[in-house]
C-alpha positions in Angstrom: 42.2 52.4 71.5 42.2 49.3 69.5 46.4 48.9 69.7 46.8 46.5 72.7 45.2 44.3 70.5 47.8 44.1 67.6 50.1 41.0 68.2 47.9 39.3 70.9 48.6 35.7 70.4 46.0 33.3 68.9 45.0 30.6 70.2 41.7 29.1 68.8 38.6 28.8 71.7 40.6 31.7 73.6 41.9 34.4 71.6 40.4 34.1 68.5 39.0 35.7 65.9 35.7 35.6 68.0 36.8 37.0 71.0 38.7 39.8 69.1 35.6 40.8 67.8 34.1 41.1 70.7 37.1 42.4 72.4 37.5 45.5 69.4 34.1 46.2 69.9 33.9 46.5 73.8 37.5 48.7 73.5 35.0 50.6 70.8 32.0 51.1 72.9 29.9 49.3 70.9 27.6 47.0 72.5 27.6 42.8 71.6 26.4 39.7 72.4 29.4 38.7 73.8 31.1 35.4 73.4 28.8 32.2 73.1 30.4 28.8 73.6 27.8 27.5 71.1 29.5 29.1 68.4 32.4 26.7 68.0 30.2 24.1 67.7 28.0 25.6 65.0 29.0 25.1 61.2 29.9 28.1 59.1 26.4 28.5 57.5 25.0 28.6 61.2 27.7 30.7 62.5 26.7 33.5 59.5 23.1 33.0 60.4 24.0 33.9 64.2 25.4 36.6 63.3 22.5 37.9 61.5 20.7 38.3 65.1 23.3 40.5 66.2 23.9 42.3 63.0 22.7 43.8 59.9 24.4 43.3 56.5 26.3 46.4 54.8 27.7 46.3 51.3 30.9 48.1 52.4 32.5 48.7 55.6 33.3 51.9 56.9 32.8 52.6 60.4 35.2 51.8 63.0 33.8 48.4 64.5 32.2 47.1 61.2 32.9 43.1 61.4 34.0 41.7 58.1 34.2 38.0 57.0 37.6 37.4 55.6 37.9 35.5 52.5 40.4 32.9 54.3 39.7 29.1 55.0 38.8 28.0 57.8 36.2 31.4 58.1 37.4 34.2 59.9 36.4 37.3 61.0 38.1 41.0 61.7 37.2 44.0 62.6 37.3 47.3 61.0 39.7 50.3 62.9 41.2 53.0 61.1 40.6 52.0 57.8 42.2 49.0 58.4 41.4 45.7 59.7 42.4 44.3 62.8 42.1 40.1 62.3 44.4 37.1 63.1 47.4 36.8 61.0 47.8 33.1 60.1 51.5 33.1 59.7 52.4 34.7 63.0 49.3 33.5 64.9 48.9 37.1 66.3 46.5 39.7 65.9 48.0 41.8 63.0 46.2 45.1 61.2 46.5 45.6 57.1 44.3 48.4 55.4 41.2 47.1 54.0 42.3 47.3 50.7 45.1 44.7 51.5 42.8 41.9 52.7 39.9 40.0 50.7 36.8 40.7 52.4 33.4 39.0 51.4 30.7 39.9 53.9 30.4 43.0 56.2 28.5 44.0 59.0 27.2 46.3 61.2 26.2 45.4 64.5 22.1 46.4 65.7 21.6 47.8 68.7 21.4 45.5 71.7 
């Protein structure tokens, strides 16, 4: 479902973490806001709170579609599928999937019904 994803290139404002987000979730069936230019001009702190609109908090993830903050500088956001999480791998500046347990995650979410 999720697999055309893994290895799309990244390019930030096009195919970013934002966009696979909302790209996971629509190849998921799960409704979202889709993508808001406002976003990338938002800080962090103001990014988090937009996402509280479309979202409620969890403590862990485990549904397919969860969105997890990464623990990575600048922030960055994946996507739970298969028990894994489908983000943007820095190093080959592709979308890459590692198992949860594999990647630091410090907030997660579940998205509200739209």
């Amino acid at each position: 479902m999720c697999s055309d994803l893994i290895g799309r290139k990244y390019s930030y404002g096009k195919d970013d973490c934002i966009h696979l987000v909302i790209d996971a979730l629509e190849q998921l069936g799960i409704k979202n806001p889709g993508v808001k230019g406002v976003w990338y001009e938002m800080t962090p702190r103001e990014v988090l709170r937009e996402l509280n609109v479309f979202c409620e908090r969890v403590e862990h993830p485990s549904y397919d579609g969860d969105i997890v903050l990464l623990g990575v500088r600048p922030l960055a956001f994946g996507v739970i599928w298969q028990s894994g999480v489908l983000y943007i791998n820095s190093s080959i500046s592709a979308v890459d999937w590692k198992p949860a347990e594999y990647l630091t995650i410090r907030r997660s979410y579940r998205t509200k019904s739209l």
